[in-house]
Each structure stands twice: as C-alpha cells, then as structure tokens.
DRENVO-130743 format. One record per residue: x, z, y of N, C-alpha, C, O in turn. Coordinates in steps of 0.001 Angstrom, whole numbers, plus 500000, padded with zeros to 6 digits. Each point is the difference from the previous one (the first is absolute). Layout:
XZYXZYXZYXZY
...
END
This chain:
313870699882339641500072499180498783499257498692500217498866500006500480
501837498727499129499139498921500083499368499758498722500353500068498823
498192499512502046499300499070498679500313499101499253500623499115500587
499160500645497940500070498717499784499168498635500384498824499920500355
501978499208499498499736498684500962498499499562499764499212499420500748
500612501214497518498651499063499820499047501110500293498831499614499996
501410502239500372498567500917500261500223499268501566498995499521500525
502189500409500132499458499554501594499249498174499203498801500040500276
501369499172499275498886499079500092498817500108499492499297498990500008
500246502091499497498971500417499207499599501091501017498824500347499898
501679500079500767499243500623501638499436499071500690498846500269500335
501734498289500146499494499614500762499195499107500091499408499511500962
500590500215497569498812499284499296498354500902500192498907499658500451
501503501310499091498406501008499981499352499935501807498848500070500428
502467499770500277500074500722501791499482498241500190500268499676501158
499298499522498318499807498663499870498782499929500013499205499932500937
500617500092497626498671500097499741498555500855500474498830499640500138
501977501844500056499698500532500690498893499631501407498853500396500208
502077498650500639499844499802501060498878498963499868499500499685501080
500021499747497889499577498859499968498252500468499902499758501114499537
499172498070500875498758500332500053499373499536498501500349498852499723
498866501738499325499361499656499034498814498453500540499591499457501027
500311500431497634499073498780500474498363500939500267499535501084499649
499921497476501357498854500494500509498618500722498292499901499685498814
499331501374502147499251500499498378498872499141500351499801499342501021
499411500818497780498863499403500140498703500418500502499125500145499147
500505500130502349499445500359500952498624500273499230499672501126499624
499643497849500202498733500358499445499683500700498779498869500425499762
502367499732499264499688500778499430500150501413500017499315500855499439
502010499302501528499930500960500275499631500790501904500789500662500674
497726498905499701499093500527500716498819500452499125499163500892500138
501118497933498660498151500532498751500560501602499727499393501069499952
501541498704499947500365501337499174500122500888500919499332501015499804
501283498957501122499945500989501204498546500613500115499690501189500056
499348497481499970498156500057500667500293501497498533500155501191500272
499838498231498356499195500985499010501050501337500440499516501022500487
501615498863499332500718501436500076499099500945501334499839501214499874
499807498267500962499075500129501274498620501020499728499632501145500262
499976497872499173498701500071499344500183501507498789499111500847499917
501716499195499555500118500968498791500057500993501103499111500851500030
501637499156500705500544501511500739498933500275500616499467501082499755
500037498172501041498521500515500607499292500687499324499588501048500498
500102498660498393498811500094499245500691501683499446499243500966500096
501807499187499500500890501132499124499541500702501767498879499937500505
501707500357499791499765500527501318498472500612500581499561501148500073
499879497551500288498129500353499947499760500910499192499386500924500534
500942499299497851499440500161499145500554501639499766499547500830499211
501221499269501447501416501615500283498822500502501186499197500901499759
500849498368501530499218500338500720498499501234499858499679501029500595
499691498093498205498636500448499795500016500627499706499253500910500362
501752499215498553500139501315498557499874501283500933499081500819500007
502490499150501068500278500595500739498405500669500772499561501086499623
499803498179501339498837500677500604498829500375499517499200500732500582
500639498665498097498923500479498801500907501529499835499253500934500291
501429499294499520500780501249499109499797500944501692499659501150499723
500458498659501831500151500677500786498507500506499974499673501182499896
499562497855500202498945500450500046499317500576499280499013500568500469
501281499498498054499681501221499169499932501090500528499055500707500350
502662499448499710500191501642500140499615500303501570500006501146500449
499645497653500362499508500788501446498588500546499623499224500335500895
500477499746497945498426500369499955499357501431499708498834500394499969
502712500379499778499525501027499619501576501130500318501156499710499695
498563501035500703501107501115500062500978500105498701501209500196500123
498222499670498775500891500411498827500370498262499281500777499816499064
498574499267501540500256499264499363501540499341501255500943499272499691
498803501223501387501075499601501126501435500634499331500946499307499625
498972502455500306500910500868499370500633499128498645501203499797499834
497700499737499239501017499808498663501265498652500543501140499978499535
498428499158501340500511498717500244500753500696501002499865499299501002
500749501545499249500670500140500899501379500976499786501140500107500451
497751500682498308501213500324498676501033498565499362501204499762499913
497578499566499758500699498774498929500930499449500720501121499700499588
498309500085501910501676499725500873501103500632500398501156499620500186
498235501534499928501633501022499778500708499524498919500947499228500150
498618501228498597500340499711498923501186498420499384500783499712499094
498628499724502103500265498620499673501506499984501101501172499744499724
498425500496501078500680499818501165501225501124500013501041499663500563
498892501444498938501038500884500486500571500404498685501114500478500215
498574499535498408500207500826498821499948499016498987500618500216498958
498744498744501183500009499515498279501478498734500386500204499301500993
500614500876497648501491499677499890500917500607500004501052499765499406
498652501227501360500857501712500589500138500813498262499110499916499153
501990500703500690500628500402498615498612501225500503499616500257501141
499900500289497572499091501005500154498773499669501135499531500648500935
500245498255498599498515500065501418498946500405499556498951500112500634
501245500162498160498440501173500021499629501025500091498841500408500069
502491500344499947500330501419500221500393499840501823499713500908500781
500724498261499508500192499841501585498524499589500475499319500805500636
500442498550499198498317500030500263499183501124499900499346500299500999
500554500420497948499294500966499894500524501769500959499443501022500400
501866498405499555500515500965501371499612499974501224499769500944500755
500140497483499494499521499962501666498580500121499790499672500322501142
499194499643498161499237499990500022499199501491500116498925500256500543
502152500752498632499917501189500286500246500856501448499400501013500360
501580498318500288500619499909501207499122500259501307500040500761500967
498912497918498426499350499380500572498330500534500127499112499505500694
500811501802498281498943499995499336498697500324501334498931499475499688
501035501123501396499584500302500833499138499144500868498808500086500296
502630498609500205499093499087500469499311499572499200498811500145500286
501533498981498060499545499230499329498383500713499614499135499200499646
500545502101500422499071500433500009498577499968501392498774500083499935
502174499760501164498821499982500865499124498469500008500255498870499583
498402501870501242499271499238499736500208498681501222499723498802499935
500696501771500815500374499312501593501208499287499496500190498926500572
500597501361498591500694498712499785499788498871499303500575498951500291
498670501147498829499604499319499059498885499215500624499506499091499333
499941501213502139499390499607500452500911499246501118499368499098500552
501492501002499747501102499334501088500223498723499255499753498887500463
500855501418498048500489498787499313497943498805500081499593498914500412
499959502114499004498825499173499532499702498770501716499581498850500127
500819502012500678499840498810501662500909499147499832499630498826499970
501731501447499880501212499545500124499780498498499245500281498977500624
499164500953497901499777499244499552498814499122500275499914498797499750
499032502112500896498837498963500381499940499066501066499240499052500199
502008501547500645500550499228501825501055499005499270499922498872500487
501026501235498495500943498941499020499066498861499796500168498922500572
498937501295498686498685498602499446499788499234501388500006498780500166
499853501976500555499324499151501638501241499603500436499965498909500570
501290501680499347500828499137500543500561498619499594500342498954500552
499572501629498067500209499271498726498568498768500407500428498849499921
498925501176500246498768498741500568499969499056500881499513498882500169
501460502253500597500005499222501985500916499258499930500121498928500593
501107501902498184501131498432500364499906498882498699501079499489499697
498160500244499800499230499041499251498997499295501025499277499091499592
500676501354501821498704498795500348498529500608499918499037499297500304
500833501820499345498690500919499460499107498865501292500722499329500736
498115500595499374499533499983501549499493500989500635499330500832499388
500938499292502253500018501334500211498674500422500416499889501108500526
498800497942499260498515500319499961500043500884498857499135500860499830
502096498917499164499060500938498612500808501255499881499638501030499432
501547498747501199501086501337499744499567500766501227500459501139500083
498842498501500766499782501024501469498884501227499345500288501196500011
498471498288499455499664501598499379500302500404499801500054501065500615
500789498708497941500938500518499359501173501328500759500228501189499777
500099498124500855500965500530501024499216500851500871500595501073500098
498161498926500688499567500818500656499599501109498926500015501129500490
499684498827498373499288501387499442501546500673499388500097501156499587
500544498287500440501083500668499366500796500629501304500764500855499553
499349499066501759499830500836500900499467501089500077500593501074500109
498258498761499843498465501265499736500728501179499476500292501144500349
499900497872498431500782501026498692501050501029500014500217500986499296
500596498283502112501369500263500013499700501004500822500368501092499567
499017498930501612499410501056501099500056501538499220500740500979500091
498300498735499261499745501108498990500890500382499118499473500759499187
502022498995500535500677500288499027501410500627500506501101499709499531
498593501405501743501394500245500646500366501170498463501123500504499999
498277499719499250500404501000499522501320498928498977501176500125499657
497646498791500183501521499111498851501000499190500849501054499525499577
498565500401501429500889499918500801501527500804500423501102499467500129
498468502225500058500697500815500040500753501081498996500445501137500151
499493498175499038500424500248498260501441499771499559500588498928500140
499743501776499511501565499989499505500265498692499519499172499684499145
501884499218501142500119498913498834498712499123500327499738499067499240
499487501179501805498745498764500362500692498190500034500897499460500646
498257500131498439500380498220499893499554499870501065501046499654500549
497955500335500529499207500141500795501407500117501688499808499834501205
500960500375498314501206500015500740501260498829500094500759499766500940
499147499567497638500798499249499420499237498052500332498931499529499610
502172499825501221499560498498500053499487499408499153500527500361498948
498434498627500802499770499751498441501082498586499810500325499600498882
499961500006501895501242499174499574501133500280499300500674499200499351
499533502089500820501226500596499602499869501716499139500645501048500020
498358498525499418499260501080499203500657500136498034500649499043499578
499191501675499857500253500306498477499375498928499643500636499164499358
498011500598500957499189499315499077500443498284500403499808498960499370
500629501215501506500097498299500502501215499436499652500087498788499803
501140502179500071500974499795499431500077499738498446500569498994499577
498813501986499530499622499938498906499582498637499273500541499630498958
498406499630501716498775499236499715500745498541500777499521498867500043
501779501613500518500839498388500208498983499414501498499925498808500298
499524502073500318499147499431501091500617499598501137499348499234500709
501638501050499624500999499836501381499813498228500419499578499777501135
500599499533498350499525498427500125498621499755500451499617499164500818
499665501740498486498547499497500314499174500647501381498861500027500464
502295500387499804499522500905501717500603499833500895500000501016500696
500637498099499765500591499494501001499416499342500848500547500030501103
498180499140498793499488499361501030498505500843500422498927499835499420
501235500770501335499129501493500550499221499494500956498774500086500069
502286499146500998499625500370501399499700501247500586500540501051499657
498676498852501147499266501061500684499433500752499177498889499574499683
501471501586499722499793500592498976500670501203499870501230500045499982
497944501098499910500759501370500235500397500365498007499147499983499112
502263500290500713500134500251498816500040501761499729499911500307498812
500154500292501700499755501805500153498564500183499360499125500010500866
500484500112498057499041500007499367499144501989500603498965500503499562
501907500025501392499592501268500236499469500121501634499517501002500529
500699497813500023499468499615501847498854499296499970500152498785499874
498603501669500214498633499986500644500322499270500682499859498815499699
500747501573501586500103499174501441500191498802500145499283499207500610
502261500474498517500933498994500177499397499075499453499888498926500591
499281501374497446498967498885499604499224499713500802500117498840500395
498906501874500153499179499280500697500183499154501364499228499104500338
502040501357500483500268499492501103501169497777499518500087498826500361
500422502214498637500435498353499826498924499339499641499820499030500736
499250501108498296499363499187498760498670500000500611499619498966500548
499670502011499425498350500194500216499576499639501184498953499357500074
501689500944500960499573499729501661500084498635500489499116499272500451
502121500527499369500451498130500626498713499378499108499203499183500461
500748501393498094498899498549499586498108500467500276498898499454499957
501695501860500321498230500334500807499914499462500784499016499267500088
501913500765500915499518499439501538500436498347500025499953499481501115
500396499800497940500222498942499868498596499306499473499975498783499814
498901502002499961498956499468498816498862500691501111498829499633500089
501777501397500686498785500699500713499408501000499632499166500442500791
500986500116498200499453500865499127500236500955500686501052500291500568
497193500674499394499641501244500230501015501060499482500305500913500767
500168499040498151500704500605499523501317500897500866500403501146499800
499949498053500987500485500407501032499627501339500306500679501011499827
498536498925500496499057501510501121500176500993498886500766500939500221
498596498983498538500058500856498986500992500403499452499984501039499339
501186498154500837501635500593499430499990501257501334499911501208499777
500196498192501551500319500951501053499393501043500118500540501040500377
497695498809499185499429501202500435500492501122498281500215501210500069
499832498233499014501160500690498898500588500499500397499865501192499727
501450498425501367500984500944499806499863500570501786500984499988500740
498513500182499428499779500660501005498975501187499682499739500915500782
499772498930498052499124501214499786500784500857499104499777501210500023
501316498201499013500687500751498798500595500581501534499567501022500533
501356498230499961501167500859501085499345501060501015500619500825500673
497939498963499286499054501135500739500376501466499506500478501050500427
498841498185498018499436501520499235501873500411499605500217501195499797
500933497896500119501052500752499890500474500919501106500555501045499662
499304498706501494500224500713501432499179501476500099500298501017500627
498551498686498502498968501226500083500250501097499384499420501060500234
501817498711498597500631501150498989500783500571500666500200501177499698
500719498115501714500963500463500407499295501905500607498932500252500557
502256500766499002500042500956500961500552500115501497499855501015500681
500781497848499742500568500165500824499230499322501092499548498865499853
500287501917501371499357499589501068500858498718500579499434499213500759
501847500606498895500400499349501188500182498222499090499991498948500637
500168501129497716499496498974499483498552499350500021499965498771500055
498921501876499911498849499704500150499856499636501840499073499294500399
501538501052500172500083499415501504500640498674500209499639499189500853
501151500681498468500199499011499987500228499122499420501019499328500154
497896500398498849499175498967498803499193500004501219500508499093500658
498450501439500086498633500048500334500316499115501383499238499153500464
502554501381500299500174499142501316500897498854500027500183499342501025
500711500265497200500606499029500376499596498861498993499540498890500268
500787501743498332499747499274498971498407499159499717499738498804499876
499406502420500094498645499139499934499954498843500678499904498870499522
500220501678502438499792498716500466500485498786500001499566498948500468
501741501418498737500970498507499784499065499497499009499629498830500091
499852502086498762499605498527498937498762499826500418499422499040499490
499768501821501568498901499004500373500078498892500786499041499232500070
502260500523500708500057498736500808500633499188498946499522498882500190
501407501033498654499904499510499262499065499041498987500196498915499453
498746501987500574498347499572499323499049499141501034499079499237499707
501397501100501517499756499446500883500432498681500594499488499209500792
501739500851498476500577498566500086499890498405499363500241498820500252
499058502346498464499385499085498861498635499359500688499348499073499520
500481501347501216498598499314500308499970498614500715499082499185500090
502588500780500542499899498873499933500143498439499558499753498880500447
501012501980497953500153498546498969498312500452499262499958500016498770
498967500267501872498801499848498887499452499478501598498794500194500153
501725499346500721499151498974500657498534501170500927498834499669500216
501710501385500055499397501235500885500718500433501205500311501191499987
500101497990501275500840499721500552499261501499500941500608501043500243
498081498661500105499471501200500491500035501104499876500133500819500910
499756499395497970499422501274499546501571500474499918500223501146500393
500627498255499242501833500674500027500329500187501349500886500801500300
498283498319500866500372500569501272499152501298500408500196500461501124
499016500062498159499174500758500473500885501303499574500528500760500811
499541499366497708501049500691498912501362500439501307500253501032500622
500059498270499358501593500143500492499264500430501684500753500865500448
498409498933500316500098500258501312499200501991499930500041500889500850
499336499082497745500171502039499723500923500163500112500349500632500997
500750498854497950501095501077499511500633500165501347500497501032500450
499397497604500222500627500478501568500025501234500547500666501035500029
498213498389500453498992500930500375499937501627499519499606500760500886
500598499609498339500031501359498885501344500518500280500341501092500455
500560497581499065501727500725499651500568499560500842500554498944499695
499668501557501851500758499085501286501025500468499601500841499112499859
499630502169499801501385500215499760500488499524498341500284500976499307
499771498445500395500031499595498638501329499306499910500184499172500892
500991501008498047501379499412500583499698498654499915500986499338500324
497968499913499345499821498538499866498925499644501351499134499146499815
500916501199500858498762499687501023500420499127501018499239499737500930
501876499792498995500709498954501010499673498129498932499465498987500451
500979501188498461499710499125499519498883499898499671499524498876499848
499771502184499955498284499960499695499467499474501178499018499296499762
501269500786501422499347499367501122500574498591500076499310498992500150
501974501032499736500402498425499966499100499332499042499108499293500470
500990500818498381499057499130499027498600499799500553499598498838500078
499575502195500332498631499888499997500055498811501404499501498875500012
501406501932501292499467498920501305500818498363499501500022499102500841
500518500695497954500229498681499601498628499924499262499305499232500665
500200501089498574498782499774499846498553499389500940499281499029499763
500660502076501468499315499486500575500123498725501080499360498976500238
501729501626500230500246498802500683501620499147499595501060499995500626
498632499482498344500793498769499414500504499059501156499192499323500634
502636500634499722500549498802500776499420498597500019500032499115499146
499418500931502094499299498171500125501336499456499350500993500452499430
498605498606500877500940498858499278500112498902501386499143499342500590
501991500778499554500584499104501533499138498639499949499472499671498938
500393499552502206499274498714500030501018499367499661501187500286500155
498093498403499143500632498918499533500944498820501309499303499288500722
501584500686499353500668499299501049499289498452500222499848499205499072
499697500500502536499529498573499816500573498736499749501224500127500003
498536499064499846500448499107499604501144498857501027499438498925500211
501295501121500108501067499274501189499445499093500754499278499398499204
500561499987502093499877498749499885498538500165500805499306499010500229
END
C-alpha cells in the first residue's frame, strides 16, 4: 500500500530534523549544576555509608545483638513482599530453629560483621597504621573460634563482599577498591599474609616474630592432639621446620641479616632430608656469599 504524498513528506521532514544538531547548551550553567548534583550524591552516599557502619558495628558487639540484624536481613531480603511473609518467615525460622539457637553461630555472624566494618574501612582509605591492630586482634579472635567457624550456616565461611548483610545495606559499591585485601572473613592466614605482614615488614615491626612464633605454637599444640603417630611425625619433620625457616626469613626485612643466617644454617643442619633442603641451601649460600658484581669495563682509548 502506498503512502500518502503528504505522511511520506511529513516522514522526511522529522528524518530532517532529526538529523540536525540542537543548538549549543549553556556550558557553565550546566557544569554548576553538574558540580551541585555531584556534591548532593556524595554527601547522600557518605551519609548511607555511615549509617551503614554505625549500624555494623552495633550488632558486631554482641552475639544477640549480631543474631537480631541478621534476622532483620533475612526478613528483608528473602520474605518481606512475599504473599504470607510472616507466616513464611516464621516457618523458616522454625526450620531453622537449631542453628538460629547456637551460640557459635551467632557468634560466626557476630565476626562476620565485625571483619564487614574493617573492610568496610579499608576501602574508604581507613589508614592502615590504625586498621592493622584492629586487624591483628581480630585474628587472635578468629584462632580461637574454630568452633564458629565449624558451625552449620557459619558467616565465617561466606565473602563479606557478597554476604546477606552487604547485599541488604546496598554495600556492593562501597567495596570494590580492596586491593590487597583478604575478603573471607573466616582465613587467619590469608588476612594476615595479604594485610598484616607486607605492612609489618614494610615498617619493620617486631610484630613479625610474634605473629610467627603464634602460629607456630597454636599449630604445635594442634599436632599434639593428634593420635596418630605418623601425623605428629610429620608436623615435627616437615611442617614445623618450614614455618621456622619462614620466621626465619623475616629476619631479614627487620634488618637481622645474621641472626637469619644463623636460623636457617640449624634448620640445615637438623633437617638435611627435608623436601625443601635444596632450596634451603640455595637461599642461605646466596646469602653468604652474594654474586660479586662483574668489573666495570675500562674506558677505550
């Protein structure tokens, strides 16, 4: 079917205009306005932010105060809008009644949320002179908490990036710039090896020695429960001596170049058969005797 003559000139009028560029806007006024629209969102944001880590840090303060906020996010998150969510709520909650009762969970969440605040810090810029205590005692903490660790439903298991509470609380934006930063709010290791160590031995700090001789004494007294002869054999012939040349290694970002050659020329010495004793000797005789450095070529002529 053909168009009529005047919808095709009234097509190609619009396919005209269309094509054509508006006149220029008025730049400065609209960058002022950009600056305030700028300015508002920041501030709405900042101000989401705080609410947000004031409210985490509440409930990291107490077992039951972790539990109710962790209800209120179920609640929020899985059931409220849902036809019958209070009767569906109160089902899973029944469901549920077991874990929601232990004390080890309520103690998983209560970490879960207290490692959220610190992460929640670090990618704000926290500085890491003030978040490193922080971070080392909440290790301590964690050492001691295989039981909430090993708990049905442990947060203590769960990324805090990608957690109930972070989803809930609209946090996914505000945790993206981490870096070097372990988000497993349930790894001892991994926190301290990304976060605590590089800036110990970057500052020099003693601290060093005392993380290692830590976990070399927890992983002692764990080896010591073992019944089995042939695990305790070998904690005592492989593992120990790895993290003592480890601790040993530290000695030389604290500027103890000696005393780590002394360290490392025992364990030699002690563990010849040790599956690391090829590179353990490589490292140390680079130690002592460090590659001269070729002479400088003379000058032509």
């Amino acid at each position: 079917m053909k168009l009529p003559l005047a919808a095709c000139l009234s097509f190609f009028l619009v396919c005209a205009l269309a094509a054509q560029d508006l006149i220029p806007p008025d730049a400065p006024s609209l960058l002022a306005e950009l600056a305030a629209i700028e300015a508002k969102s920041e501030n709405t944001v900042s101000t989401r932010r705080k609410a947000a880590l004031e409210r985490i840090n509440q409930a990291a303060g107490s077992r039951e105060a972790a539990l109710t906020l962790y209800l209120d996010a179920q609640m929020a998150t899985q059931f409220q809008g849902a036809n019958r969510e209070n009767t569906q709520f109160r089902d899973w909650k029944k469901s549920e009644e077991t874990m929601l009762k232990s004390a080890d969970f309520a103690e998983s969440v209560r970490l879960h949320l207290f490692y959220l605040g610190l992460t929640l810090r670090k990618a704000q810029a926290e500085k890491e002179e003030v978040l490193a205590p922080l971070v080392a005692d909440y290790t301590r903490v964690l050492d001691k908490a295989e039981d909430a660790l090993a708990e049905k439903g442990s947060l203590l298991k769960v990324s805090v990036t990608d957690s109930l509470f972070t989803r809930w609380l609209n946090l996914g934006p505000d945790l993206t710039n981490l870096g070097e930063w372990e988000t497993n709010p349930g790894d001892a290791d991994r926190i301290a090896t990304r976060f605590l160590l590089p800036l110990w031995r970057k500052a020099k700090n003693p601290a060093l020695l005392t993380w290692w001789d830590a976990k070399i004494a927890s992983a002692t007294a764990q080896a010591a429960t073992s019944k089995l002869d042939f695990q305790e054999s070998t904690f005592n012939k492989i593992t120990r001596p790895s993290l003592l040349w480890q601790r040993a290694k530290e000695l030389l970002a604290l500027e103890q170049p000696n005393r780590a050659k002394s360290e490392m020329f025992g364990l030699i010495k002690n563990h010849p058969t040790h599956p690391n004793i090829s590179e353990w000797i490589k490292t140390l005789r680079g130690l002592l005797a460090p590659a001269t450095q070729a002479p400088a070529a003379s000058p032509a002529g």
